[in-house]
N, CA, C and O atoms as a GROMACS GRO file, in nm:
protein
  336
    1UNK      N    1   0.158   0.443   3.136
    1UNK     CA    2   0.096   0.504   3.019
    1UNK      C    3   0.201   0.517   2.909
    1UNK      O    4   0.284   0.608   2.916
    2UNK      N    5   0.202   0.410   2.784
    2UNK     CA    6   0.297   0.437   2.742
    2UNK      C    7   0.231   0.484   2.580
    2UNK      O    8   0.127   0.441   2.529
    3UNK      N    9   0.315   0.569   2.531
    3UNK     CA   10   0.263   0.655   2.400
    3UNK      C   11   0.343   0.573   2.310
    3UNK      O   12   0.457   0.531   2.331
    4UNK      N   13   0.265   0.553   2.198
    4UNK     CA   14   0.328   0.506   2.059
    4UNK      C   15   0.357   0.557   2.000
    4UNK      O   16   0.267   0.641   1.990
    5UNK      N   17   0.459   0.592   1.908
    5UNK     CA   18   0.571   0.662   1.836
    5UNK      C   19   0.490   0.632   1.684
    5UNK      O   20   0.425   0.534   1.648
    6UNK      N   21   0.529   0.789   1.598
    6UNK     CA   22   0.388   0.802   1.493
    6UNK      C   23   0.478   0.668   1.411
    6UNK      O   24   0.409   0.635   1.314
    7UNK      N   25   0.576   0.601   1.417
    7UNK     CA   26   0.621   0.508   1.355
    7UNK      C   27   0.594   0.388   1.403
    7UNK      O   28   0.637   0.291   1.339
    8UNK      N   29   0.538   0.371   1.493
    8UNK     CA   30   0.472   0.204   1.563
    8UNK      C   31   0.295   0.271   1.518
    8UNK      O   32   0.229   0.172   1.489
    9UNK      N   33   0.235   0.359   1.508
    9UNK     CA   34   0.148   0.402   1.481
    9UNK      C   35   0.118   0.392   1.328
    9UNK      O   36   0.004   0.345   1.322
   10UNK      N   37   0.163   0.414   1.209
   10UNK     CA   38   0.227   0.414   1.066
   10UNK      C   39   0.196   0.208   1.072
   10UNK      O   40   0.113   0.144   1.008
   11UNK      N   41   0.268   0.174   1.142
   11UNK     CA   42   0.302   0.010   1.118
   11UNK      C   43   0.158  -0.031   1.173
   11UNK      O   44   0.107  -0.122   1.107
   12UNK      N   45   0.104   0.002   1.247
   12UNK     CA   46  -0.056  -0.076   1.304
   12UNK      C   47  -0.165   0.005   1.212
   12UNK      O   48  -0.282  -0.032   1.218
   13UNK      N   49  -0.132   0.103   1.136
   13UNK     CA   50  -0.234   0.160   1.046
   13UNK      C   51  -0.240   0.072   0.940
   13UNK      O   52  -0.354   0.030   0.921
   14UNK      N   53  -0.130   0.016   0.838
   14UNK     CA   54  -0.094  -0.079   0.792
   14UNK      C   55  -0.121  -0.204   0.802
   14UNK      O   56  -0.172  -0.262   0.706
   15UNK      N   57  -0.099  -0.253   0.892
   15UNK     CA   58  -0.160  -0.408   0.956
   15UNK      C   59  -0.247  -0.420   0.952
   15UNK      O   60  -0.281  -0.536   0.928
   16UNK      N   61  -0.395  -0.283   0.975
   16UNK     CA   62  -0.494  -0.287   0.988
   16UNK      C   63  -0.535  -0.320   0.896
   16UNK      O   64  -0.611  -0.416   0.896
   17UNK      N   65  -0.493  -0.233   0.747
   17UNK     CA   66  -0.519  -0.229   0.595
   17UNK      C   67  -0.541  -0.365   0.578
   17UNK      O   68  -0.644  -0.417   0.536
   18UNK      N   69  -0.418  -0.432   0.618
   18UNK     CA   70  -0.416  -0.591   0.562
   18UNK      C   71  -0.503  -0.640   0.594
   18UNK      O   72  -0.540  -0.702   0.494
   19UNK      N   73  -0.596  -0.664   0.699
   19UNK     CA   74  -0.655  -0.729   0.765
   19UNK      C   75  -0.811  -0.688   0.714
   19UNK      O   76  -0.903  -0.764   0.744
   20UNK      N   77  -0.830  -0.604   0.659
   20UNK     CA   78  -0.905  -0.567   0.592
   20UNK      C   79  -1.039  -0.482   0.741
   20UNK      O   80  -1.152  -0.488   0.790
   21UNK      N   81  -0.943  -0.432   0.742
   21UNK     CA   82  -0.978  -0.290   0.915
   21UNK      C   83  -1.012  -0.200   0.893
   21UNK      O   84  -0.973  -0.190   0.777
   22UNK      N   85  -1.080  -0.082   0.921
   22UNK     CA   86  -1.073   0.042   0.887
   22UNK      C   87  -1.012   0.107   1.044
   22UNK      O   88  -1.047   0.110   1.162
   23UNK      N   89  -0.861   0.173   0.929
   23UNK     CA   90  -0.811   0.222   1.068
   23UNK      C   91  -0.853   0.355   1.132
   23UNK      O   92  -0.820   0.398   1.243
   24UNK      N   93  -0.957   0.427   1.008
   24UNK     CA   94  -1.029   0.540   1.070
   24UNK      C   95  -1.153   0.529   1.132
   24UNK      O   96  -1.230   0.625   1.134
   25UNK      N   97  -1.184   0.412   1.187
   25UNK     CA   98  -1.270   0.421   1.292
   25UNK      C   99  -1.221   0.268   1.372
   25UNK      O  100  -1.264   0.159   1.336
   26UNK      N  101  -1.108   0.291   1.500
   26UNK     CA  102  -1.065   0.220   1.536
   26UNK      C  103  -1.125   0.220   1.717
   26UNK      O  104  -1.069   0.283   1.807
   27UNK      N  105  -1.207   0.162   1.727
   27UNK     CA  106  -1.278   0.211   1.855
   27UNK      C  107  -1.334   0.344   1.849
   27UNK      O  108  -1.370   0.410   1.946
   28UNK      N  109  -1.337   0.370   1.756
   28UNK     CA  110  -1.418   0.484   1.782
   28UNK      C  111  -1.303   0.637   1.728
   28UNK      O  112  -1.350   0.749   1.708
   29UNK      N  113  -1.207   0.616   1.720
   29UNK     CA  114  -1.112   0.636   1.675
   29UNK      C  115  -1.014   0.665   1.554
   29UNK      O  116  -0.980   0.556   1.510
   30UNK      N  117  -0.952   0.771   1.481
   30UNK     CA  118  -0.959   0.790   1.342
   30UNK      C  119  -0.788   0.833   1.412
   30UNK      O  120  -0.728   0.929   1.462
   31UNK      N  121  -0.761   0.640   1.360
   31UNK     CA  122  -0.579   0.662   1.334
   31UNK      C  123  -0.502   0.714   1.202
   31UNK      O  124  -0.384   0.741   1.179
   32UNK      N  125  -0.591   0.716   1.144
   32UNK     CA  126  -0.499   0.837   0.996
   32UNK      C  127  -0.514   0.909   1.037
   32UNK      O  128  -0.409   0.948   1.087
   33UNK      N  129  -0.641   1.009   1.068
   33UNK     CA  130  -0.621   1.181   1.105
   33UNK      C  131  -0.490   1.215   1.185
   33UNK      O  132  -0.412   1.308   1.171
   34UNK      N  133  -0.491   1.055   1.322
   34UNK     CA  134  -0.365   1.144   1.457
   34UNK      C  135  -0.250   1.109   1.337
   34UNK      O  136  -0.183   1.205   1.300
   35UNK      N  137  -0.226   0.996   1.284
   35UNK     CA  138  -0.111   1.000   1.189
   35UNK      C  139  -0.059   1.143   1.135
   35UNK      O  140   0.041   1.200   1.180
   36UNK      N  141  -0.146   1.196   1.028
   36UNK     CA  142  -0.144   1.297   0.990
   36UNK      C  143  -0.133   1.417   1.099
   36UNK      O  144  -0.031   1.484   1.081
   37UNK      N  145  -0.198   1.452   1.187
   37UNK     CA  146  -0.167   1.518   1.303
   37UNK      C  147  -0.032   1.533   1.293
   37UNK      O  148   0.030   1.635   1.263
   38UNK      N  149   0.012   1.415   1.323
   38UNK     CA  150   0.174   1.391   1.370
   38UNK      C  151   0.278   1.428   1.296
   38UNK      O  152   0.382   1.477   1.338
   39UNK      N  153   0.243   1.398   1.152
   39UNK     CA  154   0.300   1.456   1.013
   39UNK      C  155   0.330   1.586   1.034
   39UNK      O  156   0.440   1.635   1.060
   40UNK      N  157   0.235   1.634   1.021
   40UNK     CA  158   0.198   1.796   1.012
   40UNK      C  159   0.272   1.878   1.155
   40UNK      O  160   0.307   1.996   1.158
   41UNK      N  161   0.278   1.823   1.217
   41UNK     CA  162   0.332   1.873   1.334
   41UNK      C  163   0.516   1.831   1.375
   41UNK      O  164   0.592   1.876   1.461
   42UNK      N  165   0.530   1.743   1.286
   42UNK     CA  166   0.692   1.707   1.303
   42UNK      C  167   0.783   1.818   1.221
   42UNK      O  168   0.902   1.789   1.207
   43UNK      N  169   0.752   1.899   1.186
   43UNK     CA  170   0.879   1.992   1.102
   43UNK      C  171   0.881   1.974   0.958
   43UNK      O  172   0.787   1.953   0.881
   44UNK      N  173   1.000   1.988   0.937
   44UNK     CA  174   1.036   2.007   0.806
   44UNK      C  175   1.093   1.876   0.811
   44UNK      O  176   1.177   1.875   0.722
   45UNK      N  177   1.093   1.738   0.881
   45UNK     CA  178   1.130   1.585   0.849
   45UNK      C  179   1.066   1.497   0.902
   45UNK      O  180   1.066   1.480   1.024
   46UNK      N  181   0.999   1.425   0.820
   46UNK     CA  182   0.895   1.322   0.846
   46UNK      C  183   0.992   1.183   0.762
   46UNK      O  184   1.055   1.206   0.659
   47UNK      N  185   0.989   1.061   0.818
   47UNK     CA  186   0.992   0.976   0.808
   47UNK      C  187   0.947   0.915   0.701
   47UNK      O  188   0.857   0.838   0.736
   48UNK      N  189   0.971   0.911   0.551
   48UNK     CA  190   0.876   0.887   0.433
   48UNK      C  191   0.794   0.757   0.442
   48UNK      O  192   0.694   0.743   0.371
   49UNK      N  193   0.827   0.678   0.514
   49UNK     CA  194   0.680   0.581   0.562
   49UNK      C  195   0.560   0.588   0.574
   49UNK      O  196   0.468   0.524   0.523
   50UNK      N  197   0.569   0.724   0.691
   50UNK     CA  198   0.475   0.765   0.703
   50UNK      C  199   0.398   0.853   0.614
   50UNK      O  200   0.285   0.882   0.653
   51UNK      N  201   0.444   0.905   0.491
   51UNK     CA  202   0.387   0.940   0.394
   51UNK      C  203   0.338   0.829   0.321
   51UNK      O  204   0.225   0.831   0.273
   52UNK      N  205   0.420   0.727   0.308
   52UNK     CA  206   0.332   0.626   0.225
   52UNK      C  207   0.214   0.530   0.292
   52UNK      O  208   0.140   0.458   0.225
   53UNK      N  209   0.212   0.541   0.442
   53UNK     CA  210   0.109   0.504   0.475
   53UNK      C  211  -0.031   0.580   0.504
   53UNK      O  212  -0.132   0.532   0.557
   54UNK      N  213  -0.009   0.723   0.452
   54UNK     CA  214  -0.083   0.842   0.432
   54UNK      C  215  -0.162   0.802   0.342
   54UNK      O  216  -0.284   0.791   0.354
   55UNK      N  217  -0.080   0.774   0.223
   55UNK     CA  218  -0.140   0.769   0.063
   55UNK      C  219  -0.188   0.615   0.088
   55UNK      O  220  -0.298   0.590   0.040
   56UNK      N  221  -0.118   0.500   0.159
   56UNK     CA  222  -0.216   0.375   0.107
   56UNK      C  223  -0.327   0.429   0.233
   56UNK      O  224  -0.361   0.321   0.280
   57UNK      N  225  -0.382   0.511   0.292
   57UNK     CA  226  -0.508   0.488   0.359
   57UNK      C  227  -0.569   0.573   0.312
   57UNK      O  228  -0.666   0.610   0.379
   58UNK      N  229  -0.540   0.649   0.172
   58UNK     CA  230  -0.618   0.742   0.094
   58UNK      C  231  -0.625   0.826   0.146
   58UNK      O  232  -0.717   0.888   0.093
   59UNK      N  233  -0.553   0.930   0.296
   59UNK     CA  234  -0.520   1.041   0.285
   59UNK      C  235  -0.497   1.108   0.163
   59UNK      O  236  -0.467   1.056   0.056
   60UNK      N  237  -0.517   1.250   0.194
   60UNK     CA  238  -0.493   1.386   0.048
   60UNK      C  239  -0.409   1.372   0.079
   60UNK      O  240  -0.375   1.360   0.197
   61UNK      N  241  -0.317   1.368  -0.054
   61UNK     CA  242  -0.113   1.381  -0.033
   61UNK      C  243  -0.093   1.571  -0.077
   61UNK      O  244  -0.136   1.617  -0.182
   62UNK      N  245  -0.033   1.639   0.011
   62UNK     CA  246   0.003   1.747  -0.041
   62UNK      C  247   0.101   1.786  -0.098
   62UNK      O  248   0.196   1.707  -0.100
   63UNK      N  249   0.116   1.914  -0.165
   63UNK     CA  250   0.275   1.926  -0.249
   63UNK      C  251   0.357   1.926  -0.076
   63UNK      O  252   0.468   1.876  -0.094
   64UNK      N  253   0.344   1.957   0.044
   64UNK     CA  254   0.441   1.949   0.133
   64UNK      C  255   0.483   1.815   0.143
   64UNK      O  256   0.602   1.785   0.145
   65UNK      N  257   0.374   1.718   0.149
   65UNK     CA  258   0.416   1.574   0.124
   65UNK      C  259   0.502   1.548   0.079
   65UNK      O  260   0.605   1.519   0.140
   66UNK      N  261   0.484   1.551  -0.093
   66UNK     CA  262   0.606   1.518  -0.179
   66UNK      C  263   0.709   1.587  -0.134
   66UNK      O  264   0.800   1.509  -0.110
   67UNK      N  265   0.737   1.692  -0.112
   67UNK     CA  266   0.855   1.757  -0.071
   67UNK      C  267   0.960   1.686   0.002
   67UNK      O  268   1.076   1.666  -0.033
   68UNK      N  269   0.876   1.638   0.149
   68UNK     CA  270   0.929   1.621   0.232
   68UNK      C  271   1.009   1.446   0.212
   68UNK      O  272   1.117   1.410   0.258
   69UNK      N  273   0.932   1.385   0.149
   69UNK     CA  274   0.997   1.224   0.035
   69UNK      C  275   1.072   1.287  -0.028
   69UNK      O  276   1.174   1.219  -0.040
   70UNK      N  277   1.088   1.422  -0.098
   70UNK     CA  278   1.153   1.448  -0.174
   70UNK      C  279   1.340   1.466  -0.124
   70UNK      O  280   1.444   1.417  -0.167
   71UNK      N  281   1.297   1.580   0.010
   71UNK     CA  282   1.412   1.575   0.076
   71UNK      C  283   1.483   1.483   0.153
   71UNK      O  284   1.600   1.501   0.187
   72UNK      N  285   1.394   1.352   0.191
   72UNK     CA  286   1.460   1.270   0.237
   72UNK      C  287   1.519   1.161   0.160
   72UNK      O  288   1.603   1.084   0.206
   73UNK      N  289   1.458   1.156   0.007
   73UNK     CA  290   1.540   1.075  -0.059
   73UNK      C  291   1.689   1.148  -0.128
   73UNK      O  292   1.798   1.091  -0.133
   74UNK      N  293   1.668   1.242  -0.163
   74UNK     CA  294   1.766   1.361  -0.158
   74UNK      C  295   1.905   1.396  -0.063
   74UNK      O  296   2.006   1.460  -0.090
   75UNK      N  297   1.861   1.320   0.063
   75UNK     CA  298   1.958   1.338   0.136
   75UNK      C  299   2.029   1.170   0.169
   75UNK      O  300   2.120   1.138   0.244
   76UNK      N  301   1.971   1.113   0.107
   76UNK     CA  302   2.029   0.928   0.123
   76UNK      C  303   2.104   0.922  -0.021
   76UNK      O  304   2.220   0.882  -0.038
   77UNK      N  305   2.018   0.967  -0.118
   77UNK     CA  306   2.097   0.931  -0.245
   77UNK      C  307   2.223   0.996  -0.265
   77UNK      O  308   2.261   1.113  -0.267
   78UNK      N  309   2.293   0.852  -0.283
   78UNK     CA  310   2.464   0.912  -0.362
   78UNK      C  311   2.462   0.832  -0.487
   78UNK      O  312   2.408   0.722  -0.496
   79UNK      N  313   2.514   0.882  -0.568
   79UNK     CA  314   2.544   0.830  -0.670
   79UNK      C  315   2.660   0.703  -0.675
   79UNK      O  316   2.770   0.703  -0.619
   80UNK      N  317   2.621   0.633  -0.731
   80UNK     CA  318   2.715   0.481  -0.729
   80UNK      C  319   2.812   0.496  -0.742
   80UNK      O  320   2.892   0.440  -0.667
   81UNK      N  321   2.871   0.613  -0.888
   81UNK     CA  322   2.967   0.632  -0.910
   81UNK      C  323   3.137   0.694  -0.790
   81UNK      O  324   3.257   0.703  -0.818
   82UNK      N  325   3.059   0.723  -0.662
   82UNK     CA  326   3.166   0.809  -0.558
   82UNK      C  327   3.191   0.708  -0.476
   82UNK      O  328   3.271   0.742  -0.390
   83UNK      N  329   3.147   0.572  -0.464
   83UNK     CA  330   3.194   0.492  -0.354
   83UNK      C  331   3.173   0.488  -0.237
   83UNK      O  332   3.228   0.420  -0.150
   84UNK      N  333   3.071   0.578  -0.229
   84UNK     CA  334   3.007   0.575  -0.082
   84UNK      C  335   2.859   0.527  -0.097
   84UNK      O  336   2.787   0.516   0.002
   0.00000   0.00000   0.00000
């Protein structure tokens, strides 16, 4: 029994899009809601992927949303100028 990680989950919600799928009724099955589930339940750090595969399946984006893109681009960005 092996469980998919909300980031192999994020990537087949996606694929689906392309393919022109609806990934909220996937067998019967609504893979944005567990997405979101998963969101909502990871803390204060989510993976900003998975926010953007929130918003391309027309999930509601919340201000926690942005936040959480917010803090993770926040914590990658350095400025060019320091050399790192």
């Amino acid at each position: 029994d092996k469980k998919m990680s909300s980031r192999e989950l994020a990537l087949y919600i996606h694929a689906m899009m392309v393919a022109c799928m609806d990934p909220r009724d996937f067998y019967g099955e609504n893979l944005v809601q567990e997405l979101r589930r998963r969101t909502e339940a990871s803390g204060n750090y989510t993976n900003p992927f998975q926010i953007l595969v929130l918003c391309n399946a027309g999930d509601t984006m919340t201000s926690k949303d942005v936040d959480r893109v917010t803090v993770a681009y926040d914590s990658q960005h350095r400025p060019f100028w320091t050399g790192r």
